[in-house]
C-alpha positions in Angstrom: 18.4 22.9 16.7 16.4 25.5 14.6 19.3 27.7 14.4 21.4 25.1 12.6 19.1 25.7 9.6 21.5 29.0 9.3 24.8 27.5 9.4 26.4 27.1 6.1 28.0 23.9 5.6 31.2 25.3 4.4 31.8 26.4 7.9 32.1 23.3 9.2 35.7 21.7 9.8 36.4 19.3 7.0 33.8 20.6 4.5 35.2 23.9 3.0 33.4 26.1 -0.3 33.9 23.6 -2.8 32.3 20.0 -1.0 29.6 22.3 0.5 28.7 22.8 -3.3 29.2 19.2 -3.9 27.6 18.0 -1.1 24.3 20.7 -1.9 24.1 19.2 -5.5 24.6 15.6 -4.8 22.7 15.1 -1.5 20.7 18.7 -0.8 23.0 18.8 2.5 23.6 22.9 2.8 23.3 23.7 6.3 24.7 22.3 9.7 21.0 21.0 10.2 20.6 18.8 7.5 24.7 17.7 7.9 23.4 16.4 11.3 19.7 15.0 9.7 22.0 12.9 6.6 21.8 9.7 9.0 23.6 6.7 8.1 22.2 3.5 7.1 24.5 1.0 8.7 27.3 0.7 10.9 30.9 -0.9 10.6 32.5 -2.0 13.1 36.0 -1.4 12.3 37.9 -3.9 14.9 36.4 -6.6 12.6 38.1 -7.7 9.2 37.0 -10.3 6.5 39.2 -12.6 4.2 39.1 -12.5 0.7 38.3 -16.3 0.4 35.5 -15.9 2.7 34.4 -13.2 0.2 34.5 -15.3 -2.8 32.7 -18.4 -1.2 29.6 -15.8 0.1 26.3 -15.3 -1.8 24.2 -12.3 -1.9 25.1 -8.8 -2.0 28.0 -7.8 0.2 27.7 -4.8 3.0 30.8 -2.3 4.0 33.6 -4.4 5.2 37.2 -4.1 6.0 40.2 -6.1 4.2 43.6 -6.3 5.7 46.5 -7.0 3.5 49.0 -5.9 0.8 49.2 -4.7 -2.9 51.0 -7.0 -5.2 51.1 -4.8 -8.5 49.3 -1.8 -9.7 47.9 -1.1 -13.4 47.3 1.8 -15.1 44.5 1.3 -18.5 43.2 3.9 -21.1 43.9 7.6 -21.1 42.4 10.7 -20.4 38.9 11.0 -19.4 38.9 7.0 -20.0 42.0 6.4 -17.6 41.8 3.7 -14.6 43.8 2.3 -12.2 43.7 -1.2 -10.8 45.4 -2.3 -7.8 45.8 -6.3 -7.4 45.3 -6.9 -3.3 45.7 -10.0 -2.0 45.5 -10.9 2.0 47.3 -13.8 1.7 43.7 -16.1 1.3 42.7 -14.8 -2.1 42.9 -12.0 -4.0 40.4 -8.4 -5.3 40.8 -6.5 -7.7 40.5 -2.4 -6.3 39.4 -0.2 -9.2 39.3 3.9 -9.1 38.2 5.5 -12.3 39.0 9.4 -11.0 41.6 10.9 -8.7 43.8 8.0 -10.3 47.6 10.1 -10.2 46.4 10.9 -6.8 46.5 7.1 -5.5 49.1 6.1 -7.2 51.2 8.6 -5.9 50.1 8.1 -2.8 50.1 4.2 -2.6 52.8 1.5 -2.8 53.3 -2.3 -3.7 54.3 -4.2 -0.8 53.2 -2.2 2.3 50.6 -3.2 4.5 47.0 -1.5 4.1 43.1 -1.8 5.2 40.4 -1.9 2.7 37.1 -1.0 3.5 34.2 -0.6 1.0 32.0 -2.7 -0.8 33.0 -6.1 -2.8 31.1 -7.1 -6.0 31.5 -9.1 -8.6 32.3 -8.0 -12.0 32.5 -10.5 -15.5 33.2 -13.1 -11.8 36.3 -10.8 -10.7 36.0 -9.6 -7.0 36.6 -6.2 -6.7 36.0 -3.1 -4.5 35.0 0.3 -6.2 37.3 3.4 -4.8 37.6 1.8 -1.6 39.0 3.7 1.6 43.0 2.6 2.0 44.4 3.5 5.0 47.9 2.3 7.3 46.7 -0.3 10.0 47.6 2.3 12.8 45.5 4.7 11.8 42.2 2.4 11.6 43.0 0.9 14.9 43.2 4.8 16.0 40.1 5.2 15.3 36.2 4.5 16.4 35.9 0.6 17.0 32.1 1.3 15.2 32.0 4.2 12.4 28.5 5.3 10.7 28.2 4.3 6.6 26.3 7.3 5.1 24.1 7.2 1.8 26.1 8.5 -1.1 26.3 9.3 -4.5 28.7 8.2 -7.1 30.3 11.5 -7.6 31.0 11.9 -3.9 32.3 8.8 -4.1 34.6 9.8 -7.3 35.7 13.2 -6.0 36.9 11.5 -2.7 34.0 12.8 -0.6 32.8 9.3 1.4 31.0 7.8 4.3 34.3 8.3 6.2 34.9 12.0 5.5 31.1 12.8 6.3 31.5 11.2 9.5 34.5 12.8 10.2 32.9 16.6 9.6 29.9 15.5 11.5 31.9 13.9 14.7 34.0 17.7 14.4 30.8 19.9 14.5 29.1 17.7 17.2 32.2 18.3 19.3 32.8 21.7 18.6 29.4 22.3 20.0 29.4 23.7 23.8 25.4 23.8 24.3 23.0 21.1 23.7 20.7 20.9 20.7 17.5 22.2 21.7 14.9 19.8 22.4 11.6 20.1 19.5 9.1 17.6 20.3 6.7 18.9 23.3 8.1 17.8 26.6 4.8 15.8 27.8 5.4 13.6 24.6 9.3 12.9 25.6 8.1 12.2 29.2 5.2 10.3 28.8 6.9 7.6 26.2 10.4 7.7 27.8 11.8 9.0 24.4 15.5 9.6 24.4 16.5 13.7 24.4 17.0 14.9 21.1 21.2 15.9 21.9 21.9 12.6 23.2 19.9 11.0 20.2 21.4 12.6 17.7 25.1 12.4 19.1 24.2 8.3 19.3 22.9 8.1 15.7 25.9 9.3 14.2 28.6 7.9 17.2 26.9 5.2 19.0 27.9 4.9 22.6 26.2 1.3 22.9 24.1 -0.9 20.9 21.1 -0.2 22.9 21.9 3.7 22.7 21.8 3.1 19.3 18.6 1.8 19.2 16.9 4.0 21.1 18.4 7.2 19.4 16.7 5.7 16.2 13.5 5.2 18.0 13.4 9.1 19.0 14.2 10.3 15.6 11.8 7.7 13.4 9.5 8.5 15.8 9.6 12.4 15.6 9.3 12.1 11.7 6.1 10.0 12.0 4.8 12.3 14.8 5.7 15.5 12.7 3.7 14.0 10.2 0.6 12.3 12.1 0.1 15.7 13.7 0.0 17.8 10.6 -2.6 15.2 8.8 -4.6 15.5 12.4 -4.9 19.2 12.3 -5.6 19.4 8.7 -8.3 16.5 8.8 -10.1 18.1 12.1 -10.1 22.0 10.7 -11.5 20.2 7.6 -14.1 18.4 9.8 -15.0 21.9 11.7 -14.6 24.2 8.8 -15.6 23.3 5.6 -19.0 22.7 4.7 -20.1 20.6 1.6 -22.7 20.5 -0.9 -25.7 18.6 0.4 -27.1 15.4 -2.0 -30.2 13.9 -0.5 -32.4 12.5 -3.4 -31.6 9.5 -5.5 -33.7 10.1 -8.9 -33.8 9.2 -12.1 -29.8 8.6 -12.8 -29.0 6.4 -10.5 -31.9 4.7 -10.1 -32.4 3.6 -14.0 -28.7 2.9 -14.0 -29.0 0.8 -11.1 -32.4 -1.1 -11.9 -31.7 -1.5 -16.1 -27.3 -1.0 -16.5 -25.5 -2.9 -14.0 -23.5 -5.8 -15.8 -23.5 -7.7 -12.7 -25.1 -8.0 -9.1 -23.3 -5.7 -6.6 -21.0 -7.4 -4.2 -21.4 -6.7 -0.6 -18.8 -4.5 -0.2 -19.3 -2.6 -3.2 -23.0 -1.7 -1.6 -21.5 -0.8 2.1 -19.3 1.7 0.3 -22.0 3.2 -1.4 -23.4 3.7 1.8 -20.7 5.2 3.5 -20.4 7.7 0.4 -24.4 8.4 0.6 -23.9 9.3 4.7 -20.7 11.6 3.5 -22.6 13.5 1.0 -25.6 14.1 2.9 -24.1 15.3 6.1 -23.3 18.6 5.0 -19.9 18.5 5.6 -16.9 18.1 3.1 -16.2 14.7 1.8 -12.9 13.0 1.8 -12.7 9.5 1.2 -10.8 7.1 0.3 -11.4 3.7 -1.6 -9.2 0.6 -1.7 -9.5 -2.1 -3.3 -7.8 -4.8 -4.9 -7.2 -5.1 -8.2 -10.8 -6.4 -10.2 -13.1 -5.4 -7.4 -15.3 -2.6 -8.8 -14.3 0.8 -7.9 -14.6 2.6 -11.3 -18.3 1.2 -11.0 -18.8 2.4 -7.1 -17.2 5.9 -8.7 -19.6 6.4 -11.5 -22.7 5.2 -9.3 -21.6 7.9 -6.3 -21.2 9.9 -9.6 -24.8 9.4 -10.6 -25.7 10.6 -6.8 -24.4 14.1 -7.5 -25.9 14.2 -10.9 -29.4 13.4 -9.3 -29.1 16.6 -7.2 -28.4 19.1 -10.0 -24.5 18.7 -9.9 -21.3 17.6 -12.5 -19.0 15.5 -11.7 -15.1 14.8 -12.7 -12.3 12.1 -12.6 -9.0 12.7 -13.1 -6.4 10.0 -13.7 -2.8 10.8 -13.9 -2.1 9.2 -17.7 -4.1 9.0 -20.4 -3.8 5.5 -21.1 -5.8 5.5 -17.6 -7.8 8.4 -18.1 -9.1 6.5 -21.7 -9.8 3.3 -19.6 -11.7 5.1 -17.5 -13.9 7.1 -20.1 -14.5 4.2 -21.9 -15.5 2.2 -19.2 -18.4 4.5 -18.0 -19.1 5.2 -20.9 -19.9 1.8 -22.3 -21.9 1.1 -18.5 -24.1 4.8 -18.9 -24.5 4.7 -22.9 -28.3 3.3 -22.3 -29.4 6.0 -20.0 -28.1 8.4 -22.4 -25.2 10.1 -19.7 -23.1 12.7 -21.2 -19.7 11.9 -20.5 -16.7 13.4 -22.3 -12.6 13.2 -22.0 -10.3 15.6 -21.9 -6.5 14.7 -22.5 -3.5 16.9 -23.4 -4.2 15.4 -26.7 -7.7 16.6 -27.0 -8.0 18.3 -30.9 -8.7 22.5 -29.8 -12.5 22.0 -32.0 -13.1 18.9 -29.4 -11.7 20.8 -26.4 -14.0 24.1 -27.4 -17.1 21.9 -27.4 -16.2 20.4 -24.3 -15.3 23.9 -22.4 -19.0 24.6 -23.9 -20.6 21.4 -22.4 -18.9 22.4 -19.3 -19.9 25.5 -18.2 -23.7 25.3 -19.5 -23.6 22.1 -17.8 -24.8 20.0 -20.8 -21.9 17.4 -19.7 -22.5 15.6 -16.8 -19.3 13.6 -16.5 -15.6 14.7 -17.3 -12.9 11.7 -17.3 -9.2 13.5 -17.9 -6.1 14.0 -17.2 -3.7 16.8 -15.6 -5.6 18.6 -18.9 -8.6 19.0 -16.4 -7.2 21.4 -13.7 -5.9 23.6 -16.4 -7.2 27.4 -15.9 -9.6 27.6 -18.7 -11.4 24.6 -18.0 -14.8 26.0 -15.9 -17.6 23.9 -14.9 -20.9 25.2 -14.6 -21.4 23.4 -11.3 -19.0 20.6 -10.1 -19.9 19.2 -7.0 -17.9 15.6 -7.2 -14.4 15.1 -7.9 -12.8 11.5 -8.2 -9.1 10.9 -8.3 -7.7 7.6 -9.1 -4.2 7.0 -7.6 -4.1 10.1 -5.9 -0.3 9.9 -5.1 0.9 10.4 -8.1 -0.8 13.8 -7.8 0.8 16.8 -6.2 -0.7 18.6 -3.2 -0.7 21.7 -5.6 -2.2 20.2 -8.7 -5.4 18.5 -6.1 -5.5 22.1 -4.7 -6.5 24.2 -8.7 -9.3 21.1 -8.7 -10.8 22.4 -5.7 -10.8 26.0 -7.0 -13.2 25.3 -9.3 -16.6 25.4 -7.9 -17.6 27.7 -5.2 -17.5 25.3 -2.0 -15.1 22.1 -2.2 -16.8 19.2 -4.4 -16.8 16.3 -2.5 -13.7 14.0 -3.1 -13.3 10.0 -3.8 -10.0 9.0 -4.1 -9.4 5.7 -5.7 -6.4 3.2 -5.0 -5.7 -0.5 -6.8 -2.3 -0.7 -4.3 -3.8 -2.4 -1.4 -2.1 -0.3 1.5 -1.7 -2.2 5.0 -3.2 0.1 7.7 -0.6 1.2 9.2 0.5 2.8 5.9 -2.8 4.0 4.8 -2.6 5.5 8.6 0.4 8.0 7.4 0.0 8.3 3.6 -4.2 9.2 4.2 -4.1 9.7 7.6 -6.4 13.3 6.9 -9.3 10.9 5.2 -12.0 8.2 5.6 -11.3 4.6 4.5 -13.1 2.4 2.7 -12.3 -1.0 1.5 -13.4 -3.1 -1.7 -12.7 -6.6 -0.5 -14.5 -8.5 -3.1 -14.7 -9.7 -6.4 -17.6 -9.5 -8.7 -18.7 -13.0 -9.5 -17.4 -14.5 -12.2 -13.9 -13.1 -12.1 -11.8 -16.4 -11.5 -8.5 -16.2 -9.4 -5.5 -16.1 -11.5 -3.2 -19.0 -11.6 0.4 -18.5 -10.7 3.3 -20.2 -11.2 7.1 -19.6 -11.0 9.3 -21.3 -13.3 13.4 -20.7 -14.1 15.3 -20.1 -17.1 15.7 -24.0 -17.7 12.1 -24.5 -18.2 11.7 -21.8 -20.6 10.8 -23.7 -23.4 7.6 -25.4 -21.9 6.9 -22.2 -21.1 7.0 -20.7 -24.3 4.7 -23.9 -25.8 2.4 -22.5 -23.2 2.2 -19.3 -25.0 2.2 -20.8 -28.3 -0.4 -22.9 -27.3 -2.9 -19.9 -26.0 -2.6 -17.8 -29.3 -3.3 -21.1 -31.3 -6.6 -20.9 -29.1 -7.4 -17.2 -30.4 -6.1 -15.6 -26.9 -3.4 -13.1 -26.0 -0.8 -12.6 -23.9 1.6 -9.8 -22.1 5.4 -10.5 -21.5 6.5 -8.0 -19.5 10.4 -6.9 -18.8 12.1 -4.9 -16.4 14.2 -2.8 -18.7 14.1 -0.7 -22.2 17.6 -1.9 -23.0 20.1 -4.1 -22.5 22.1 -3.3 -19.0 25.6 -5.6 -19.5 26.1 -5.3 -15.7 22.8 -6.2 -14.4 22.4 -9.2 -16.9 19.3 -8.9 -17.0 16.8 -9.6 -20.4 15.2 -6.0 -22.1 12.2 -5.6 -23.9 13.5 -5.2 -27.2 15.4 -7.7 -26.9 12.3 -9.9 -26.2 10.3 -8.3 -28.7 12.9 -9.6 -31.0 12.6 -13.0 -30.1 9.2 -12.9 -29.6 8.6 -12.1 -32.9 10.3 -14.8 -34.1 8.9 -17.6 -31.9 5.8 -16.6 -32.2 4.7 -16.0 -36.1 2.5 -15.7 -37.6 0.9 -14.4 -35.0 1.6 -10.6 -34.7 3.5 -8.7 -31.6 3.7 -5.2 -30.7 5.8 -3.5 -28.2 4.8 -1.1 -25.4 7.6 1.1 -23.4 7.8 4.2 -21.7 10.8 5.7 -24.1 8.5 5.4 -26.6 6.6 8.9 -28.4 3.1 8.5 -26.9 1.6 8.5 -30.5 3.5 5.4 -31.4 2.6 3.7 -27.4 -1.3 4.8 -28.0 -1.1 3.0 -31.2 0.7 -0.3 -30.5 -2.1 -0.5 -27.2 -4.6 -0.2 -29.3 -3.6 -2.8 -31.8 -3.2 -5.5 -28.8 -6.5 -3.4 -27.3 -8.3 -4.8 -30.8 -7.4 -8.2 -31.0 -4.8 -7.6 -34.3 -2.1 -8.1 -32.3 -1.8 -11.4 -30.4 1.5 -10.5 -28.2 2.3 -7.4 -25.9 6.1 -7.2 -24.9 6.0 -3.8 -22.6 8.1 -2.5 -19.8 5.7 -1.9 -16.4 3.5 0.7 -18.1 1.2 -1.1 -18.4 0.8 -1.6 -15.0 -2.5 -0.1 -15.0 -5.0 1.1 -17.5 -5.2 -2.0 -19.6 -8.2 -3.9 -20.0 -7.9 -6.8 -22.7 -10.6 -9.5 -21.3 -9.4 -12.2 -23.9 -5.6 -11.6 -22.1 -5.2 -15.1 -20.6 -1.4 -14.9 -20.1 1.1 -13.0 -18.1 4.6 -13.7 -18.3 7.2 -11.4 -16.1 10.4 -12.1 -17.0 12.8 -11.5 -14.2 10.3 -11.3 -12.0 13.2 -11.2 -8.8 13.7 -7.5 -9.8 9.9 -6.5 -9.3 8.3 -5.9 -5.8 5.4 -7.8 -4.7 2.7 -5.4 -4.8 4.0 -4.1 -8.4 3.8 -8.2 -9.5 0.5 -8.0 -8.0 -0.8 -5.2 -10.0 0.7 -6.7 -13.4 -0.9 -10.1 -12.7 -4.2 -7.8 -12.5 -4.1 -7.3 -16.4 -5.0 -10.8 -16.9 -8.3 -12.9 -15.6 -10.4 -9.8 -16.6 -12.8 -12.5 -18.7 -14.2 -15.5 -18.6 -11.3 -18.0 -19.6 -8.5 -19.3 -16.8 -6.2 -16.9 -17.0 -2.7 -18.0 -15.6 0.7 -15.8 -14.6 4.0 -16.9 -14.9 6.8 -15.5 -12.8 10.3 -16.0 -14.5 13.0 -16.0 -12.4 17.0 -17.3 -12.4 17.8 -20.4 -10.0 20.4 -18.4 -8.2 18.4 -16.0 -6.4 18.2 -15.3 -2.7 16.2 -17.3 0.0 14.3 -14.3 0.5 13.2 -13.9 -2.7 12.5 -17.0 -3.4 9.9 -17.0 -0.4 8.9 -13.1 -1.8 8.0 -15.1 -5.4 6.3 -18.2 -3.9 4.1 -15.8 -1.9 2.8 -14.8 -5.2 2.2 -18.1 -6.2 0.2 -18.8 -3.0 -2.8 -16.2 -3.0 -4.2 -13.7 -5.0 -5.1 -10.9 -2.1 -3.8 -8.0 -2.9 -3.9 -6.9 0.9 -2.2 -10.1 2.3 0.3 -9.4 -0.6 0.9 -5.9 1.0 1.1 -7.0 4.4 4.0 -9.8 3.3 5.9 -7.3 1.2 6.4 -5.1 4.9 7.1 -8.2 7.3 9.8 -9.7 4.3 11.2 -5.8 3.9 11.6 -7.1 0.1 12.6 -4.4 -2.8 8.6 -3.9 -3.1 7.8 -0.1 -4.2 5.4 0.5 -1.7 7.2 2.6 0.1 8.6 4.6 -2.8 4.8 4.7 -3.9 3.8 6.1 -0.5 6.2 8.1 0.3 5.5 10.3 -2.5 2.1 11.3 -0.9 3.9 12.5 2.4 4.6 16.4 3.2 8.1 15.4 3.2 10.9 12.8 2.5 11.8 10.8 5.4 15.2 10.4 6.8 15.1 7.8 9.3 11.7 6.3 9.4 10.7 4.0 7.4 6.9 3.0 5.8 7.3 -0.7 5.2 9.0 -1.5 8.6 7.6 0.9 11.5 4.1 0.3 11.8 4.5 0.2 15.4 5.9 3.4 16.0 3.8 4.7 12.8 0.9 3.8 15.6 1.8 5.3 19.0 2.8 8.4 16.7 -1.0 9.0 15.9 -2.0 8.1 19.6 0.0 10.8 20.6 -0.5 13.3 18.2 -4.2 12.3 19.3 -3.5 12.8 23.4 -1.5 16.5 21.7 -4.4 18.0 20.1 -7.1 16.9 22.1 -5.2 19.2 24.9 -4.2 22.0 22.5 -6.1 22.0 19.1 -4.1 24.9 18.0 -0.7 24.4 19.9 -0.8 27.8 21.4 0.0 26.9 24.9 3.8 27.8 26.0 5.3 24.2 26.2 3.9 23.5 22.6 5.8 26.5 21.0 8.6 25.2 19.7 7.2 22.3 18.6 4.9 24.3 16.4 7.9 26.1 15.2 9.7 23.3 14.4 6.6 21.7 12.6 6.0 24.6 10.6 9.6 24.7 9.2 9.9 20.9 8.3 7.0 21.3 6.9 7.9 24.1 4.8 4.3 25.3 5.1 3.6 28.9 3.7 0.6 27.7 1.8 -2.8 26.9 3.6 -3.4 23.3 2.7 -6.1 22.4 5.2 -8.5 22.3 2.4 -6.5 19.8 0.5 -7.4 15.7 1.0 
């Protein structure tokens, strides 16, 4: 299959110079190799049609389906660039409206009133009209022709506007697969196909795209999620165990005068359990003399900045800096003043570094630096920049590492001598199986405590209808002298997903609310103007934040006793999770309310009452992969992976994500290197997915 990789698209029958350009800038599909890796994401079978009225009595979003019937009357509206045509088609049950806003001379031409046709394509509803979006139209005889089950490819818009769909794509795929006289050549190593009975890679990819059976179907997806798990589970394997055998790292034994006075005269509360067994794993790490490359979860509330500063203090005891980089600076400010409020008594020298730094500051703080008169730097992207030199760093922390790139982790490492030891910080609580993929290459530790005296956050969900005891609620806590975050989904107001924006609710809140003052927070905003309007809820002036999801993390208001997410159906569980974790941060009861309309989904009315249920983050996690809800943890995850997957997917396949690493395991433990004959190709075919011409094996 390698040699697909040189097969330009345009070659193949159906496809031609100008959609091989359209399909290279709307889905990156440029070779014969990635025509055949573009799998679809449902099948249709087309020997099965709906009825309209059975259409407009269903709930929930529709999938690809086929409509058999007529066109009573076509309508042409606006002109030029604006110009659409609507045909009314009615099946004799009910009627849709089809729309097309381009190629709209073309179908009118080439369709007529009163002749018999199949629709297939996907109903909505529009201002409560049915209609179907440039659907395929085709004569009965030729659908009946055709495959009884036909593939539905991701698409874009514009594919979908320049006549390029799901049924043309098939089309040039079906063409090159049979134009093809030898088999695609086989990639994974043949002890892996033959010990787990996986299905060749010729027949699987013939069945993903033109399924023979059901079960073929099902076990052609198996071999391919399976080899894009595998591809990855063997690269983080290799990486971790040259890391293990190759890198050294800077020993720590002694625990002085830092951490000890910090320990015995700062801490603002007794150390949990967990918080203590981590600091013992990190202790082992730094002391072995090997690299360190760990990894911290923990759920929101549970200590890790103060298990980061204290392994901090470790380094600092044996002569060595220390950094943390966070990947805002709303984050990266939460973080500095944080330690530094905990260190200020033993006199720790602790200094941040932000794109917005002022050049006098940033000149002080490259002096600090490299005569080692700093001990702690807390910054941004700001503090891999060239120019920034440390004297002698030795302990790097990095708090949600995957929104990091591999390359921008790699200048960190660049600047001491031998690797600093790494802790990387996480507040998503990752199931295993993820954490098994995303951080495969490093050691896990969990946080699965709270400090005492953080109280569990009450949630409730409430509808539209009972808005206005909600909004006494809110009235009621500001009358008390405590604040409160309403948080939207959106900048602005979207007509077609009718769903409420934040300016719009920082209108009314304004409103409702006075006298007491209300600032808004969104990510449109100039971050001047965002820094200020945090730091007047930060202060107490304001009593009301109205923000969009940034401030998702990084905010720390202790006398924040409300939370109020307004259509809180169009959030994931883990990213409700992580807003609720703004609130309860002091002494008070802190509640959450979940806003929701009435008419939503059984499934996501189970997905919000979860969240009313429990407050752990991880059982949270492990829900938002068994319900296979719109969470973002895969989005989130996938970001920290070597590449995009095609097939696989994070939320849903632990099990395969599991007898991948077992296997990649029973691989390398037989050939470290993959340098015997039968491993080869497999290599090769590694390499090139991976795109590897960089060594990243020093990178966590």
């Amino acid at each position: 299959m390698l040699s697909l990789r040189n097969f330009d698209i345009k070659f193949v029958k159906g496809i031609g110079p100008e959609r091989a350009k359209l399909l290279n800038s709307e889905l990156g599909i440029s070779t014969a190799y990635d025509l055949l890796r573009h799998y679809p994401t449902s099948y249709i079978d087309r020997s099965r049609t709906y009825s309209i009225r059975s259409l407009r009595q269903a709930t929930g979003e529709f999938p690809y389906l086929q409509i058999r019937g007529r066109f009573v009357s076509f309508n042409t509206l606006g002109e030029g660039a604006s110009m659409r045509l609507i045909g009314l088609f009615t099946d004799g049950t009910a009627t849709i409206d089809c729309v097309w806003f381009k190629g709209v001379r073309e179908v009118r031409n080439r369709l007529a009133a009163g002749h018999e046709y199949v629709l297939f394509g996907k109903p909505s509803f529009y201002r409560e009209t049915l209609q179907m979006t440039h659907p395929e139209v085709d004569p009965p005889e030729r659908v009946e022709a055709g495959p009884g089950v036909r593939a539905v490819y991701p698409l874009t818009e514009k594919l979908r506007q320049r006549n390029l769909g799901s049924k043309a794509i098939h089309a040039a795929v079906v063409a090159f697969l049979q134009s093809r006289k030898a088999p695609l050549r086989e990639t994974l190593p043949p002890s892996v196909v033959t010990s787990l009975g996986l299905m060749g890679l010729d027949e699987a990819i013939h069945n993903v795209h033109i399924p023979q059976s059901s079960a073929a179907l099902e076990q052609a997806r198996m071999r391919l999620k399976f080899e894009e798990l595998f591809y990855i589970q063997t690269d983080m394997l290799m990486r971790s165990r040259v890391r293990k055998a190759q890198l050294q790292g800077y020993i720590m034994p002694h625990v002085g005068r830092w951490f000890n006075d910090f320990y015995h005269n700062c801490l603002p509360f007794d150390l949990t359990g967990a918080q203590k067994r981590v600091i013992k794993e990190i202790r082992a790490d730094i002391m072995s003399g090997r690299q360190m490359n760990r990894l911290v979860q923990g759920d929101v509330g549970s200590g890790k900045t103060l298990v980061a500063l204290m392994s901090m203090l470790l380094a600092i005891d044996n002569g060595f800096q220390a950094c943390l980089m966070a990947p805002t600076e709303i984050l990266a400010t939460q973080h500095y003043e944080t330690i530094s409020e905990l260190a200020s008594k033993i006199g720790l020298n602790v200094r941040l570094l932000t794109g917005s730094t002022r050049a006098k500051q940033r000149r002080l703080i490259d002096e600090g630096l490299r005569d080692g008169s700093i001990h702690i730097l807390v910054g941004t992207h700001a503090v891999i920049e060239d120019k920034v030199v440390f004297r002698n760093l030795g302990f790097a922390v990095i708090d949600e590492q995957h929104r990091f790139g591999v390359a921008q982790r790699a200048r960190l490492w660049q600047k001491s001598a031998v690797p600093p030891h790494v802790l990387v910080m996480t507040a998503t609580p990752i199931p295993r199986t993820l954490a098994m993929t995303v951080y495969g290459d490093l050691d896990v530790s969990v946080i699965d405590e709270l400090p005492p005296g953080r109280k569990p956050v009450a949630t409730v969900l409430r509808y539209d209808e009972q808005r206005q005891q909600v909004q006494r609620g809110i009235r009621a806590q500001l009358d008390a002298g405590h604040q409160v975050y309403i948080v939207y989904p959106l900048v602005e107001e979207n007509e077609k997903l009718d769903l409420r924006s934040v300016t719009e609710g920082f209108e009314a809140a304004s409103q409702l609310y006075a006298p007491h003052k209300v600032t808004l927070v969104h990510g449109k905003m100039k971050p001047a103007d965002k820094d200020a309007a945090m730091q007047m809820f930060a202060s107490g002036e304001a009593g009301v934040l109205v923000a969009t999801t940034v401030i998702e993390v990084g905010v720390n208001v202790p006398n924040a006793t409300t939370m109020v997410i307004e259509n809180a159906e169009r959030f994931g569980l883990s990213q409700l999770h992580q807003l609720r974790g703004r609130v309860g941060r002091g002494a008070d009861r802190s509640h959450c309310i979940l806003m929701s309309k009435h008419q939503i989904s059984a499934d996501t009315r189970k997905r919000l009452e979860l969240m009313t249920s429990t407050t752990d983050g991880f059982v949270i996690a492990e829900a938002d992969m068994q319900m296979r809800g719109p969470g973002d943890i895969e989005g989130t995850m996938q970001s920290g992976l070597p590449f995009d997957l095609k097939i696989a997917n994070l939320a849903q396949d632990g099990q395969i994500i599991q007898l991948a690493r077992r296997a990649a395991e029973t691989l390398l433990d037989a050939d470290p290197s993959l340098q015997l004959p039968e491993n080869r190709t497999f290599a090769t075919a590694l390499a090139m997915m991976l795109n590897r011409n960089t060594d990243w094996s020093r990178i966590s």
